[in-house]
C-alpha positions as CSV (number, residue, x, y, z in Angstrom):
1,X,25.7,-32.3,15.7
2,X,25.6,-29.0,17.9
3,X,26.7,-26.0,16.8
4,X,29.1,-25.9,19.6
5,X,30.4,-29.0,18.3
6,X,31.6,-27.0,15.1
7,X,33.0,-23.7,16.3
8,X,34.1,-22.1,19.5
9,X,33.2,-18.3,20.7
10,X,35.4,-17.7,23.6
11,X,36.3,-13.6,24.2
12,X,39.7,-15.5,25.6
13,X,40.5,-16.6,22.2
14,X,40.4,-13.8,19.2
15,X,38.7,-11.6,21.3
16,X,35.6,-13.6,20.5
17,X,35.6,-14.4,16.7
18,X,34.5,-17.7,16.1
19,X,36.9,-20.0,15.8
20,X,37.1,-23.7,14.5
21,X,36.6,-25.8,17.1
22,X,39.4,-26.9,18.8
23,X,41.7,-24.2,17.0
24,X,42.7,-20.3,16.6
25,X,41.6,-20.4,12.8
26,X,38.8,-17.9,12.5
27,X,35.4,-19.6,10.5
28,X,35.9,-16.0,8.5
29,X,38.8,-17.0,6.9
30,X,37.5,-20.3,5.1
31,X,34.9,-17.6,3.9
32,X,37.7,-14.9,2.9
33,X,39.5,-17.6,1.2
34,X,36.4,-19.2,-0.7
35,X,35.2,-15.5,-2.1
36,X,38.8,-14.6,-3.3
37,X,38.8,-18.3,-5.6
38,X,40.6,-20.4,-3.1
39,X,39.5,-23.8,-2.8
40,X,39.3,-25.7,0.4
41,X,42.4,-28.0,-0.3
42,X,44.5,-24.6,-0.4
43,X,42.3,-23.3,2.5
44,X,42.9,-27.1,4.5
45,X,47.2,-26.9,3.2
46,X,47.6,-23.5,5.2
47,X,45.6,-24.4,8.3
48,X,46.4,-28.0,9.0
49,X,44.7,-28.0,12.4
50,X,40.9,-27.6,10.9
51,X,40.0,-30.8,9.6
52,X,38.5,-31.6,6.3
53,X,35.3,-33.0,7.9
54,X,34.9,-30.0,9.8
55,X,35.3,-27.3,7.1
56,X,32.8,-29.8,5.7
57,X,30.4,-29.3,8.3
58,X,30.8,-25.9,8.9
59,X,29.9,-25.6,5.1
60,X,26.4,-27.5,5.4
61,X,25.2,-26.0,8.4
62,X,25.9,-22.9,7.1
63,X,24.0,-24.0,3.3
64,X,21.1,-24.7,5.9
65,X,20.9,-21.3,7.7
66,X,20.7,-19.7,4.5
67,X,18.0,-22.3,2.6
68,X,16.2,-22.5,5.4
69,X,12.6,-20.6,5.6
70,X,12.1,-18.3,7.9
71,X,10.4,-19.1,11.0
C-alpha cells in the first residue's frame, strides 16, 4: 500500500497538514494523543472517521521509516 493510500497532503485542506486519508483529522494528532498516554481506542472514540485499520497502518509505516537503515 502507497503512501497516498494512507494520508492526504492537499494545501486545500488544513493548509497542507497531512491528513488521514479520506478525512480532516491531522496524522499529528494520533501522535499528540499517543505521547500525552492516550491510547488509540480513546484516539479512534473522538475521531470516528479514521478507521482502526488505518491508524493501524499509519503506525507500521511509520515503525518502518524509523527502523529502517539508511540508504
Amino acid at each position: 500500500m502507497k503512501t497516498s493510500d494512507l494520508i492526504t497532503i492537499d494545501p486545500e485542506i488544513l493548509g497542507g497538514a497531512p491528513v488521514f486519508k479520506g478525512t480532516r483529522v491531522p496524522l499529528k494528532t494520533l501522535f499528540e494523543y499517543l505521547e500525552n498516554d492516550y491510547s488509540v481506542e480513546e484516539f479512534l472514540e473522538c475521531f470516528p472517521s479514521v478507521s482502526r485499520d488505518l491508524v493501524r497502518q499509519v503506525l507500521e509505516r511509520s515503525e518502518q521509516a524509523l527502523l529502517s537503515p539508511a540508504a
